[in-house]
C-alpha positions as CSV (number, residue, x, y, z in Angstrom):
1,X,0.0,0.0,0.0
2,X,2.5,2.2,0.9
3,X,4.1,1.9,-2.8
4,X,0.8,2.6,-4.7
5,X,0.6,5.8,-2.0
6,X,4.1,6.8,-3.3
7,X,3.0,6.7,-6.7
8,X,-0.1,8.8,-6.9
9,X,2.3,11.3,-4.8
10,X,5.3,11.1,-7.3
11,X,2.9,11.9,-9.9
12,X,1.3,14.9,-8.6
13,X,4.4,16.7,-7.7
14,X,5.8,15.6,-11.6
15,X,2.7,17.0,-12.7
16,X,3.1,20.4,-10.5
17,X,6.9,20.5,-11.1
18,X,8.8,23.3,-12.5
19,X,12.3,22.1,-12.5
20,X,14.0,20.0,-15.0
21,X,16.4,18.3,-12.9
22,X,14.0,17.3,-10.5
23,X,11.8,15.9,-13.3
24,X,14.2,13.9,-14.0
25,X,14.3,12.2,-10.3
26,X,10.5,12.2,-10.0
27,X,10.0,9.9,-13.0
28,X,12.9,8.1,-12.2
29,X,11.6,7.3,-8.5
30,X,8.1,6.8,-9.8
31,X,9.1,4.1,-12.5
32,X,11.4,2.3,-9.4
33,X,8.0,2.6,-7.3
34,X,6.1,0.7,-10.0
35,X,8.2,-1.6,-10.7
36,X,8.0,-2.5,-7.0
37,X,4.5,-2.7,-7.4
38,X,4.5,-5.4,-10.1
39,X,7.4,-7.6,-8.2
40,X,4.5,-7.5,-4.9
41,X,1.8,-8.7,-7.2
42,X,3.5,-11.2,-8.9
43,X,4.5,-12.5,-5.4
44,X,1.0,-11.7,-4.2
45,X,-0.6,-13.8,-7.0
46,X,2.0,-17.2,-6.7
47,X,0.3,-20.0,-6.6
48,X,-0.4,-21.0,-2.7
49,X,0.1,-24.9,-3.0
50,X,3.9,-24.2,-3.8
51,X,4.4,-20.7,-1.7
52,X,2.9,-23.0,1.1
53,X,5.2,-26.2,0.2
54,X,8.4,-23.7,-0.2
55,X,7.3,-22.6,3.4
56,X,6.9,-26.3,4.6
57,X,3.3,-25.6,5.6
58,X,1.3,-29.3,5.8
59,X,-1.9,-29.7,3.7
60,X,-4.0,-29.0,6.8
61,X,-1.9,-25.3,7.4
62,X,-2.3,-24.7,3.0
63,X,-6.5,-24.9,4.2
64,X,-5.9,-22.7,6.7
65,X,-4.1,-20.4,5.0
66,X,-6.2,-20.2,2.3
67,X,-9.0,-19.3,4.5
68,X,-10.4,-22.8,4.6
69,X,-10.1,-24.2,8.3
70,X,-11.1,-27.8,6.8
71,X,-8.4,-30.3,8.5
């Protein structure tokens, strides 16, 4: 959350910026925030059966995880 915050706020002061040089940094740090973003929603949207293997998580944990508290 805190990346998608730093976005919409990189872009408004790009959008209200005067300066050249500090152009340059703003669409350098909002491209870098981004980026982040995508690399948290790829990790966000792994599949849970081998996130939760990788972790060592049992089938009965993988339920719970996944919101189901089936054993």
């Amino acid at each position: 959350m805190q990346e998608s915050i730093a976005v919409c706020l990189l872009k408004y002061f790009l959008y209200h910026n005067q300066d050249e040089e500090i152009k340059t940094i703003l669409q350098q740090a909002v491209e870098i925030s981004e980026g982040h973003i995508q690399q948290i929603t790829v990790i966000f949207n792994m599949d849970l059966r081998s996130w939760s293997s990788a972790a060592g998580c049992s089938n009965r944990h993988r339920h719970r995880i996944a919101g189901s508290y089936r054993s």
